[in-house]
VEXGUVO-601776 format. One record per residue (C-alpha): z, y, x; residue number from 1; residue in three letters. Coordinates in steps of 0.25 Angstrom, whole numbers, plus 5000, padded with zeros to 4 digits. Layout:
VEXGUVO-601776
{{Z Y X} NUM 'ALA'} ...
//
This chain:
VEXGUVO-601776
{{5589 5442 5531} 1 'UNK'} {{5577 5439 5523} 2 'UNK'} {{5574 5446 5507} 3 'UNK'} {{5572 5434 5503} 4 'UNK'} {{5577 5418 5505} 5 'UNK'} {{5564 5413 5499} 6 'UNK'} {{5551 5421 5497} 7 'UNK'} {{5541 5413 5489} 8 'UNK'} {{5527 5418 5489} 9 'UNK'} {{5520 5414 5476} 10 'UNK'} {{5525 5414 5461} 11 'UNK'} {{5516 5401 5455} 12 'UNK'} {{5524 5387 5453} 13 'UNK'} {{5527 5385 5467} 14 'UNK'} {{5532 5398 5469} 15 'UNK'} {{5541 5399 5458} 16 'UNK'} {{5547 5383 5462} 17 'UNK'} {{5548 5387 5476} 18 'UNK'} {{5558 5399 5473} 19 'UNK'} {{5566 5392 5463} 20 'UNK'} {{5569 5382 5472} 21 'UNK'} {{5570 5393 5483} 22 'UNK'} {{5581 5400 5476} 23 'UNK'} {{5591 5388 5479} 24 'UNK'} {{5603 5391 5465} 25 'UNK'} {{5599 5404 5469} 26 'UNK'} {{5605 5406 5483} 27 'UNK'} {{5591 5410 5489} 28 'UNK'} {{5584 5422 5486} 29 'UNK'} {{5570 5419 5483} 30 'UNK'} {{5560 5427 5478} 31 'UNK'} {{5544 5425 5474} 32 'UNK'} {{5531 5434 5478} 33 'UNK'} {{5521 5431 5468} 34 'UNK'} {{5508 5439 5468} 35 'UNK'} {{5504 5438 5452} 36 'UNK'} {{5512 5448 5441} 37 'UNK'} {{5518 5433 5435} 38 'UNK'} {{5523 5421 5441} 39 'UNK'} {{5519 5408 5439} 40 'UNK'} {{5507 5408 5446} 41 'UNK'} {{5493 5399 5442} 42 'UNK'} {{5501 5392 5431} 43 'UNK'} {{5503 5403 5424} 44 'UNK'} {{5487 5402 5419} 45 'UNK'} {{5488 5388 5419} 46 'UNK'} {{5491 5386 5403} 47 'UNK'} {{5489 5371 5402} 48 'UNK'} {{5500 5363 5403} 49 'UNK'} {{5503 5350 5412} 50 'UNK'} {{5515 5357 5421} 51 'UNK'} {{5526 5353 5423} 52 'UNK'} {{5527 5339 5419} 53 'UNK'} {{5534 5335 5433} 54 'UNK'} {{5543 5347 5434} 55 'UNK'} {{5547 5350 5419} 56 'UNK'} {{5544 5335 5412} 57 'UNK'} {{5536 5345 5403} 58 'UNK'} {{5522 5350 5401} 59 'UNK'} {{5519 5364 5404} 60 'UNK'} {{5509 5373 5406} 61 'UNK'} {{5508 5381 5419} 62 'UNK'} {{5514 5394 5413} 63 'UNK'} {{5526 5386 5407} 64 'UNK'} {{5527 5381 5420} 65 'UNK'} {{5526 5393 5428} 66 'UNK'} {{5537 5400 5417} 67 'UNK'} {{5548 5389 5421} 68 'UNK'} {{5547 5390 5436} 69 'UNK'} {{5547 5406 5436} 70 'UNK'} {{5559 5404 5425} 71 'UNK'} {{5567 5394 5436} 72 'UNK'} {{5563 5405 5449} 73 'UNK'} {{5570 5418 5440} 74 'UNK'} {{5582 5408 5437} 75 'UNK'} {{5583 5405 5450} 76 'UNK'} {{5583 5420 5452} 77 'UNK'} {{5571 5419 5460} 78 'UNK'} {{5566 5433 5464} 79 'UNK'} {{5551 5436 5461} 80 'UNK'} {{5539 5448 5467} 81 'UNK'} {{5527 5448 5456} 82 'UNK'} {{5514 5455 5460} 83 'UNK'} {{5516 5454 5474} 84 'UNK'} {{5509 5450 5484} 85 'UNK'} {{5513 5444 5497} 86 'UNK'} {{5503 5447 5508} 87 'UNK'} {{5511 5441 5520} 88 'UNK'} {{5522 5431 5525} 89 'UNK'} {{5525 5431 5537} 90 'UNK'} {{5530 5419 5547} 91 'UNK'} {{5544 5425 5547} 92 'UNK'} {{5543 5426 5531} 93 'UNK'} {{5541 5440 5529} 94 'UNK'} {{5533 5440 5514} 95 'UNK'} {{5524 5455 5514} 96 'UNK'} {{5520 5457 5498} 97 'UNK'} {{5516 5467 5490} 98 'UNK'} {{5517 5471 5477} 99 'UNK'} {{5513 5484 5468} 100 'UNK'} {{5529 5486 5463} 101 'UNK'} {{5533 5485 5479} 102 'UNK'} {{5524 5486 5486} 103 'UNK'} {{5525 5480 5501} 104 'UNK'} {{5535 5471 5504} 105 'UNK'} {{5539 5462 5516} 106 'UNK'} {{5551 5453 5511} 107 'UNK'} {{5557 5441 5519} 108 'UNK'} {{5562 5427 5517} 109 'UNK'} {{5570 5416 5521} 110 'UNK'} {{5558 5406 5517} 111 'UNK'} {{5545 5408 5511} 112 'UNK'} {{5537 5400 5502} 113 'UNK'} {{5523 5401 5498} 114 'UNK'} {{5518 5397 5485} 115 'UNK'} {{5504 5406 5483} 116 'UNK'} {{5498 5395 5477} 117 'UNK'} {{5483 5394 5479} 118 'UNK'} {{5470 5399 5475} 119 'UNK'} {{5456 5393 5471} 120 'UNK'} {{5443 5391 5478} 121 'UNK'} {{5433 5403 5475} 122 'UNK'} {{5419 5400 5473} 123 'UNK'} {{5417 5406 5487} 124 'UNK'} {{5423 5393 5494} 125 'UNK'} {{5411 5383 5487} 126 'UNK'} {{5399 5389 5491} 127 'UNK'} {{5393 5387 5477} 128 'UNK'} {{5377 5394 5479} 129 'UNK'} {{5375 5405 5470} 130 'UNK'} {{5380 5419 5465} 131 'UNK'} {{5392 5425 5461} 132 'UNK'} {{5390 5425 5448} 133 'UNK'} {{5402 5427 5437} 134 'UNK'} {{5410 5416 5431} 135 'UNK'} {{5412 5408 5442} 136 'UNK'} {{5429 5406 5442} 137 'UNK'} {{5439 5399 5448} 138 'UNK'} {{5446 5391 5439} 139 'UNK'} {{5459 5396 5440} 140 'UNK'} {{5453 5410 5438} 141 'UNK'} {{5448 5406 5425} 142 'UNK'} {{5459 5399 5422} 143 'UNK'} {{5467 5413 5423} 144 'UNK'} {{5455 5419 5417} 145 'UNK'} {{5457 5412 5404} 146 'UNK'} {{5472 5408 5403} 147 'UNK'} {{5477 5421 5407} 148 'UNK'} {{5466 5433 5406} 149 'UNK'} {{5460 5426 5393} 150 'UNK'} {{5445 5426 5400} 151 'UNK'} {{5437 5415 5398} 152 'UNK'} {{5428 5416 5410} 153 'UNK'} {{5415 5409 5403} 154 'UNK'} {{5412 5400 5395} 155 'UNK'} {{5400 5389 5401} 156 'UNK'} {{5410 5383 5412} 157 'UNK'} {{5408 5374 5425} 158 'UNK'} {{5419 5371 5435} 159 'UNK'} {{5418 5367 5448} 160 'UNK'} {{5430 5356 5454} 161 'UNK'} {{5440 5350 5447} 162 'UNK'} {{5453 5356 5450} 163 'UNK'} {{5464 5355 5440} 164 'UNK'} {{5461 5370 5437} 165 'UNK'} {{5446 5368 5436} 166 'UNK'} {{5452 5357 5426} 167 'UNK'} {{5458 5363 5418} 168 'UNK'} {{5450 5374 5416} 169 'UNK'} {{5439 5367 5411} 170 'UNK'} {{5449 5364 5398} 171 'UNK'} {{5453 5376 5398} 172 'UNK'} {{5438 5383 5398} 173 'UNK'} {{5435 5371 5387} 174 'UNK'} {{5447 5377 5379} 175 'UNK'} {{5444 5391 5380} 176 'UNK'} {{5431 5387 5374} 177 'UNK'} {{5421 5387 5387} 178 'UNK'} {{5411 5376 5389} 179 'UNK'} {{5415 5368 5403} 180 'UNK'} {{5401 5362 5407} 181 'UNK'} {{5409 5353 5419} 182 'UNK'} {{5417 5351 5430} 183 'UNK'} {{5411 5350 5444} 184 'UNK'} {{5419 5344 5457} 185 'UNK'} {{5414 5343 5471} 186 'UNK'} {{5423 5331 5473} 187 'UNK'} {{5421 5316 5466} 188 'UNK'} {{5436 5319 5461} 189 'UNK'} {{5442 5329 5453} 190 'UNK'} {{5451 5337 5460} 191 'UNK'} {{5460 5341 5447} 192 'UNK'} {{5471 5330 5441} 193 'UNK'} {{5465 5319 5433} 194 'UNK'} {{5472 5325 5419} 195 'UNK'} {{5467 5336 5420} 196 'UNK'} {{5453 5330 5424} 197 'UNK'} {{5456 5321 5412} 198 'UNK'} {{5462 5333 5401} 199 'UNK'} {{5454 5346 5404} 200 'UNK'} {{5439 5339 5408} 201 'UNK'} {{5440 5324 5400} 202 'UNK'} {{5445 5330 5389} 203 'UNK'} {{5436 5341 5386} 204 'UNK'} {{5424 5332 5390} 205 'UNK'} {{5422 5342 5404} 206 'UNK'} {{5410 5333 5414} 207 'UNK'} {{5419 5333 5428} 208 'UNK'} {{5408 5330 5438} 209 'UNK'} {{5414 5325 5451} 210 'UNK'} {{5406 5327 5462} 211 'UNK'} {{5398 5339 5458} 212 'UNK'} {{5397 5354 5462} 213 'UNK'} {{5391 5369 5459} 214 'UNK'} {{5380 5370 5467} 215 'UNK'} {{5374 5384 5461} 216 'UNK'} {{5380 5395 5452} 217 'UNK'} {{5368 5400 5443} 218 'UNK'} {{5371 5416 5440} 219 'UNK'} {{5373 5429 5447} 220 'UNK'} {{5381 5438 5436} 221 'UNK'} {{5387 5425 5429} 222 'UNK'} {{5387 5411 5431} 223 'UNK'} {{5376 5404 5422} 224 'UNK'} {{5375 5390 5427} 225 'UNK'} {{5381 5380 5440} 226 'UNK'} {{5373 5369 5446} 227 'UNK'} {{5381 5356 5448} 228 'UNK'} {{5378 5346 5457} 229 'UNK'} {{5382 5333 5461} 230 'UNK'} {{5387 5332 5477} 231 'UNK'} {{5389 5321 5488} 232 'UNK'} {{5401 5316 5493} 233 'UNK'} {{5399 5327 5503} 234 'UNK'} {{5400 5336 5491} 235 'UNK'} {{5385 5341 5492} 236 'UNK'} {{5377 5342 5481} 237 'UNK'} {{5367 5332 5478} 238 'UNK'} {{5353 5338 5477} 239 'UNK'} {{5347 5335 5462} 240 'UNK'} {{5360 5333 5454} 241 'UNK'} {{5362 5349 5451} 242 'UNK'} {{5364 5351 5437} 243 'UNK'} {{5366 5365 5429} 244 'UNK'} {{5377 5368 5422} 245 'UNK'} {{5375 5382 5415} 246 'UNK'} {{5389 5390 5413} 247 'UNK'} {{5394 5405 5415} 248 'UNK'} {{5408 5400 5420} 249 'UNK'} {{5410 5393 5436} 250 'UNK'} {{5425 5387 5437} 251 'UNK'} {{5430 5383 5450} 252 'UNK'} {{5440 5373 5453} 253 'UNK'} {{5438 5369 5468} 254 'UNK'} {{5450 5369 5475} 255 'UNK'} {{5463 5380 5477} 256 'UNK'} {{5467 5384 5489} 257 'UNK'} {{5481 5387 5493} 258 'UNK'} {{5484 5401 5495} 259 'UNK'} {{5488 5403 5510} 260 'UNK'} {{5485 5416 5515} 261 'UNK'} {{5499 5420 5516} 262 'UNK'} {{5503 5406 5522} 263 'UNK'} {{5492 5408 5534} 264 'UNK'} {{5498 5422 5538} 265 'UNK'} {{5511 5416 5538} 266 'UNK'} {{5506 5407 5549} 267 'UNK'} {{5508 5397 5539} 268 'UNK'} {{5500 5382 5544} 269 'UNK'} {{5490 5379 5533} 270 'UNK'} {{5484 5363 5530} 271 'UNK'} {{5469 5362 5531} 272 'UNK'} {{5470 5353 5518} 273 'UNK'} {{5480 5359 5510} 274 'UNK'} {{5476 5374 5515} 275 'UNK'} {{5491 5376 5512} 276 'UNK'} {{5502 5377 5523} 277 'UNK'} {{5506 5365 5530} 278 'UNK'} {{5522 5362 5526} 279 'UNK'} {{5534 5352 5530} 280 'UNK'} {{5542 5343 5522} 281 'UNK'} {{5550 5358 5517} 282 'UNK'} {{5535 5364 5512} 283 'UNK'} {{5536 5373 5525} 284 'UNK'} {{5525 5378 5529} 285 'UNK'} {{5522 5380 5546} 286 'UNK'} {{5530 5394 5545} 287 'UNK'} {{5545 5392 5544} 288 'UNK'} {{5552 5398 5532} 289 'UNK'} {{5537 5397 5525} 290 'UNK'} {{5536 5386 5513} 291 'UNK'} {{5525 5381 5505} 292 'UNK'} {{5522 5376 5491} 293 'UNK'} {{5514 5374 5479} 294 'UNK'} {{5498 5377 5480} 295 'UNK'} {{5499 5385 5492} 296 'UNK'} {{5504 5373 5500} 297 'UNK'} {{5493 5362 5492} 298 'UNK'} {{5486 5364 5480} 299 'UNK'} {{5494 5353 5468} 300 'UNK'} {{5489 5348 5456} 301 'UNK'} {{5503 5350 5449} 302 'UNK'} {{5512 5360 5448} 303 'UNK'} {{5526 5352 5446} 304 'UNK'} {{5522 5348 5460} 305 'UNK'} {{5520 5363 5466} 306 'UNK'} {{5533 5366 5460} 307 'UNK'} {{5540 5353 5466} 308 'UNK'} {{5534 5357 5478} 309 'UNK'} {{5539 5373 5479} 310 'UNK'} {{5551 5367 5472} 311 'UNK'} {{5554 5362 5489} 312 'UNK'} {{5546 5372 5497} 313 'UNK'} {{5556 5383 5489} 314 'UNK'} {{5569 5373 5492} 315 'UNK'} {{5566 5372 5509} 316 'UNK'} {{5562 5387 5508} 317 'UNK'} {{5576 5391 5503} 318 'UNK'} {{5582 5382 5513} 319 'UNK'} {{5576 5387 5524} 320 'UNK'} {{5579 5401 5520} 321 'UNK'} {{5595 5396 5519} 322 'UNK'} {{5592 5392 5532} 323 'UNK'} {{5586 5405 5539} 324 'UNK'} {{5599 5414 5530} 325 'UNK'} {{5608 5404 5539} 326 'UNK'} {{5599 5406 5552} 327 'UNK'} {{5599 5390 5552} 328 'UNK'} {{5588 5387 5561} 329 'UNK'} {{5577 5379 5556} 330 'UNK'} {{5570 5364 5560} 331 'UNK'} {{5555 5368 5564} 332 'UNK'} {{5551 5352 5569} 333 'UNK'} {{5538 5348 5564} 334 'UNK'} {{5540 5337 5553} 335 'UNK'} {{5533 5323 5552} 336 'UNK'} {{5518 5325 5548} 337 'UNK'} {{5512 5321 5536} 338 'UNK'} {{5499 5315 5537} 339 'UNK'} {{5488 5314 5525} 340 'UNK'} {{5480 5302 5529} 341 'UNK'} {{5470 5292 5520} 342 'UNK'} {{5466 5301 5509} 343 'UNK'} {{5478 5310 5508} 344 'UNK'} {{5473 5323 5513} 345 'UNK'} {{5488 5330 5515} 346 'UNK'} {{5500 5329 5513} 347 'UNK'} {{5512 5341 5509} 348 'UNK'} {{5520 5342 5517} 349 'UNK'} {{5513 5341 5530} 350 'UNK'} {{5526 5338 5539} 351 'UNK'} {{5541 5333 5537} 352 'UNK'} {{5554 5333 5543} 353 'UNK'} {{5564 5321 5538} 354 'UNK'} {{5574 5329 5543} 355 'UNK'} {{5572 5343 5533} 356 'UNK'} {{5564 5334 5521} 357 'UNK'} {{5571 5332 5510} 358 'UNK'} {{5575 5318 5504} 359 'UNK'} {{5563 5316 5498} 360 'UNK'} {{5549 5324 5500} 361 'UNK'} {{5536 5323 5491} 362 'UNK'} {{5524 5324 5501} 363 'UNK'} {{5513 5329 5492} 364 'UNK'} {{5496 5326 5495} 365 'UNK'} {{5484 5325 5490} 366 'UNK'} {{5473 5314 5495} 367 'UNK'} {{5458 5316 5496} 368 'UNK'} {{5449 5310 5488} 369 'UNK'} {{5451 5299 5475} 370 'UNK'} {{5458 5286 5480} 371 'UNK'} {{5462 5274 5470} 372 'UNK'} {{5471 5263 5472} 373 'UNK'} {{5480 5269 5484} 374 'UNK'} {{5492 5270 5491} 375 'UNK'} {{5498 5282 5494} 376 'UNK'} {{5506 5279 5508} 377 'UNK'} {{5517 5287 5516} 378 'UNK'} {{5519 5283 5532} 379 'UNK'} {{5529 5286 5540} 380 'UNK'} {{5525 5282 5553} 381 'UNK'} {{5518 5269 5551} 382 'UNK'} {{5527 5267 5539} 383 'UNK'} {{5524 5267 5526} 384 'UNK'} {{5534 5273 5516} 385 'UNK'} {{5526 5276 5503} 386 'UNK'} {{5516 5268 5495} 387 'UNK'} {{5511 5271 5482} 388 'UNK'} {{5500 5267 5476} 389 'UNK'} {{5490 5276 5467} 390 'UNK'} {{5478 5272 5460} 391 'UNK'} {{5471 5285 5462} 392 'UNK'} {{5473 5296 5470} 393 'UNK'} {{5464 5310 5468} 394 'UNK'} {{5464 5323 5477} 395 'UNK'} {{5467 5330 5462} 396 'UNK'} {{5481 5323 5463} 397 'UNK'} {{5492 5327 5472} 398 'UNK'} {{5501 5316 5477} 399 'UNK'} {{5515 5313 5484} 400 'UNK'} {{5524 5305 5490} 401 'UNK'} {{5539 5307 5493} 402 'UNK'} {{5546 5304 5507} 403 'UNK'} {{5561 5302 5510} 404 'UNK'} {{5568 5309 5521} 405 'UNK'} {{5575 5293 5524} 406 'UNK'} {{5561 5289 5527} 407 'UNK'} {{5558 5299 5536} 408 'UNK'} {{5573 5300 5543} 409 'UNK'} {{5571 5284 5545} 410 'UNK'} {{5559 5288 5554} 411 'UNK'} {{5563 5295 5565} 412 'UNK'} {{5550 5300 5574} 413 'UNK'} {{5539 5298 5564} 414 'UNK'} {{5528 5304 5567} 415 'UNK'} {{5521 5307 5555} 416 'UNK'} {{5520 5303 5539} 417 'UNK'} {{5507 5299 5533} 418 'UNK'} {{5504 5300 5518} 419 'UNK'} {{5492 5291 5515} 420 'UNK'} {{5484 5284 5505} 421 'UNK'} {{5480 5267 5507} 422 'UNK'} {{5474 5257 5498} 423 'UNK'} {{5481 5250 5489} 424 'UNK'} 
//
């Protein structure tokens, strides 16, 4: 018999969504590891509003946000591990943690879901020439630095990429009284939402200069200055259009990375575009019993999503748990692939089986690159069952579609289902 039903792995948004839902009225036994000393994860230093529009028709701020989901999980009587970290799951669902108030523990589950969330792209992954001076930051570390700590890590301020979070911390370092010279992307697209292009850049007068990189830190004990220059559409810079931009303060914003150790060791199939695991129309992942959602699984631009998300990964969890407590044997078939073709670069979830979907299923993706005036088309088969027509489309902006299980059930022997964009 396991300790526990439902073992999630990860106290931020999709952690919390997924134990809730786990819970089932309170019949399951769920409980949540999280590593930090508080729940809630990155919202809890993310102090500007715009959450929770789509799950609570109400502007929040990521704290508020946080607070309603850990107060549904204790209602539910969801169980909780603070300050504890997990160093293994195995195949079989066997979670090894440690903490300082218990020590070593190996506790089992019925189902396992893991929502670690992800972490961003050091300054080691961009090969920027140069030294290792001080002040070069990650935007979310500064972001914790200022709305947490009450540091202010410079005041003279570049940031390279156009994440949301690199966004949004250019207001927020304009607010705390810093000068942000501009922000620099590799791409000839922003790769944070357009409101928040629009309210933290736009509104404060912030240059955004597309197509552009650091190509040299000046420095060694501090940052003093950053070249930036123009590059190709191979993303190599352009001899002759380095310009100077002296600052003490480097904010990098290029790229998170999902947080998969634990998921490897588990045995766990990763996606080469995503980096996350590879899951079916249930959010299972390759190892039965092993769920997956929130960032961990694809990186999202909005929160209410991550929280629909783990809102089903945590509801096929506790059913497959009731199912191994009745020692009801489970269907392993492969699904019906899911193929990202004409600009869409993948698709979540990467398989389905019409037979354990539920009525309805949201296919989430993200294209590659900025296309106007298109289609976004389903196929099953040669048939084509979706068509909706968008006047822009950008890799900042995730996307979806919804399948019935009718459609599916009507097609016995299909072979595969293609999410696509056409022209209009």
């Amino acid at each position: 018999m396991s300790d526990y039903d439902v073992i999630v792995i990860g106290g931020g948004p999709a952690g919390l969504a997924a134990a809730t839902s786990a819970r089932g009225e309170g019949k399951r036994s769920v409980l949540v590891i999280e590593r930090d000393q508080k729940l809630g994860g990155i919202l809890n230093q993310c102090i500007h509003n715009g959450f929770g529009l789509i799950t609570f028709n109400e502007e929040l701020t990521g704290p508020e946000y946080a607070d309603r989901f850990e107060m549904l999980a204790r209602d539910a009587g969801v169980e909780f591990l603070l300050d504890t970290m997990v160093l293994d799951v195995s195949p079989d669902r066997v979670v090894t943690c440690v903490s300082e108030a218990c020590g070593m523990q190996r506790i089992t589950a019925g189902a396992v879901v893991l929502a670690m969330g992800c972490r961003e792209r050091p300054r080691g992954a961009l090969n920027i020439p140069g030294f290792r001076p001080a002040g070069v930051y990650t935007a979310g570390t500064a972001q914790r630095l200022v709305n947490i700590e009450g540091l202010m890590p410079g005041r003279e301020v570049v940031i390279l990429g156009s994440g949301d979070i690199g966004l949004i911390m250019a207001r927020r370092m304009t607010l705390e009284g810093a000068h942000v010279a501009c922000v620099a992307e590799l791409m000839p697209y922003s790769g944070g939402l357009k409101r928040n292009i629009v309210q933290c850049l736009d509104d404060f007068g912030i240059p955004l200069l597309l197509s552009h990189t650091v190509t040299r830190v000046e420095g060694k004990r501090r940052v003093e200055a950053v070249w930036i220059a123009q590059v190709d559409e191979k993303g190599r810079p352009i001899s002759g259009t380095e310009n100077r931009y002296p600052c003490d303060t480097l904010l990098l914003s290029v790229g998170l990375l999902p947080e998969n150790e634990l998921s490897r060791a588990a045995g766990v199939e990763l996606s080469r575009v995503t980096r996350g695991p590879v899951v079916n129309e249930s959010l299972e992942t390759s190892v039965p019993g092993i769920f997956a959602c929130g960032n961990v699984l694809h990186v999202h631009d909005l929160v209410d999503y991550v929280s629909q998300e783990a809102t089903a990964a945590g509801a096929a969890a506790g059913a497959w748990a009731d199912a191994c407590a009745q020692h009801q044997a489970h269907d392993e078939e492969p699904g019906i692939p899911v193929v990202a073709e004409g600009g869409v670069r993948y698709t979540v979830p990467q398989s389905i089986d019409p037979e354990r979907m539920l009525e309805k299923l949201t296919i989430r993706f993200r294209v590659g690159g900025v296309f106007e005036d298109r289609r976004i088309c389903v196929y099953l088969g040669d048939e084509r069952v979706i068509s909706k027509r968008r006047p822009i489309l950008v890799p900042g902006e995730m996307e979806d579609v919804t399948l019935k299980r009718e459609d599916l059930l009507a097609r016995p022997g299909l072979e595969k289902i293609v999410v696509t964009l056409e022209e209009a």
